[in-house]
Steps between C-alpha positions, in 0.01 A plus 500: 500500500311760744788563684714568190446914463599546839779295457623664191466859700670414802775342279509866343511668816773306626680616140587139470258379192493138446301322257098512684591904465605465103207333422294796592729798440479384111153548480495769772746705266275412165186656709643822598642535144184484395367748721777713340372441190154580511638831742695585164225462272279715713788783478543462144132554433424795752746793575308505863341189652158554670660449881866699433323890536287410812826292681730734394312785662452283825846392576580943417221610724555320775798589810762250496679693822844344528407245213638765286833467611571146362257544177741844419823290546387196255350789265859625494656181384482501149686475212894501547424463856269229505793277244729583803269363722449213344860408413597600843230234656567223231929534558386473901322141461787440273668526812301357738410228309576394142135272419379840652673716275387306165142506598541895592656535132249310330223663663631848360385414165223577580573920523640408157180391335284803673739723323374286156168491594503950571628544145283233330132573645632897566251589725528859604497647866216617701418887389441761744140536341406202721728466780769715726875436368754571757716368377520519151686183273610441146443204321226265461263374744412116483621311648589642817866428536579605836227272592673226273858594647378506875249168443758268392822661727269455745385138480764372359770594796200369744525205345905565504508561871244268594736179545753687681301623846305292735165434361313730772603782345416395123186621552636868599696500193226402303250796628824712395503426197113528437516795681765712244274328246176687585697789630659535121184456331348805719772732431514459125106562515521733729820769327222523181780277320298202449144356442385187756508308209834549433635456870251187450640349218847580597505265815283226298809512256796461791276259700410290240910504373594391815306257525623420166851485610394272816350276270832406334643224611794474702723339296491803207647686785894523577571344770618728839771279521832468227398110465288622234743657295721239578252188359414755188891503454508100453538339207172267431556094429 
């Protein structure tokens, strides 16, 4: 039973989850919904959390050098843009491969319910009373959903990619993908667009979808291959 978690992980990492990883991405998706929960609650019932004026001012303060580069680029994918984006990547595993295409679309729902989320809890944006704005954004604040678009695009064509190259670069790919993570959650903080708590709650609400749509077991998928459309097509005895 020890060896089970790191079963379940590698089975993840290969993009290939079998049953040892289901039986802990169910609960491992319930968790980090929770987190997103209590995260929401804590937003609801403060405009500013305790930690989001001192981090915020830390991640502006500091020099990124070249850093700035990338966190400017993912700042300016929003919006129409960032739909693009996200078609553009979900038609390529489409492409590439159809099981990876599905999971891709599924695990776009997720931008859908951040945009639910902004208009229910309607949290507004950070004010230039407490931080620096560069670069200044309508809407609402909470969650975060570049950090929601980039989380799940993010994991979710890891865990797309994953089966198709040699397993000694899976771990490159993986560091990738955590890497645009962070690197999204800095920018958003650091523009003056959004509080930590909101790039925070933003990647516990793609992470924990993914893992959501991981969880679900193969067979509610269609199938790459027309076989499945074929044996849906037969009459039953």
């Amino acid at each position: 039973m020890s060896a089970e978690p790191k079963e379940a992980a590698e089975e993840v990492l290969a993009g290939q989850p079998g049953p040892t990883a289901r039986r802990w991405l169910g609960p491992t998706a319930l968790v980090i919904f929770v987190l997103f929960a209590i995260d929401s609650y804590l937003v609801v019932n403060n405009r500013v959390l305790p930690f989001d004026v001192p981090v915020a001012r830390v991640i502006q303060q500091l020099s990124w050098g070249p850093v700035v580069y990338p966190m400017q680029l993912i700042n300016s994918i929003a919006g129409y843009w960032q739909m693009l984006a996200g078609a553009v990547v979900v038609v390529a595993m489409f492409i590439f491969n159809r099981r990876a295409g599905w999971l891709m679309l599924i695990g776009s729902i997720s931008s859908l319910l951040d945009n639910i989320l902004k208009l229910v809890i309607s949290r507004p944006r950070p004010t230039v009373d407490l931080v620096h704005i560069l670069t200044p954004a309508s809407g609402f604040s909470y969650p975060s959903g570049h950090a929601v678009f980039f989380t799940w695009l993010s994991f979710m064509t890891a865990v797309s990619v994953a089966p198709r190259i040699r397993p000694v670069y899976r771990p490159l790919l993986w560091l990738l993908a955590a890497l645009v993570i962070v690197l999204t959650c800095l920018a958003r903080v650091w523009a003056g667009d959004h509080w930590p708590s909101d790039v925070m709650g933003g990647v516990l609400l793609g992470i924990g979808w993914s893992a959501f749509v991981l969880w679900l077991p193969e067979r509610w998928l269609p199938s790459p291959s027309l076989s499945w459309f074929r044996g849906r097509a037969r009459p039953t005895s």
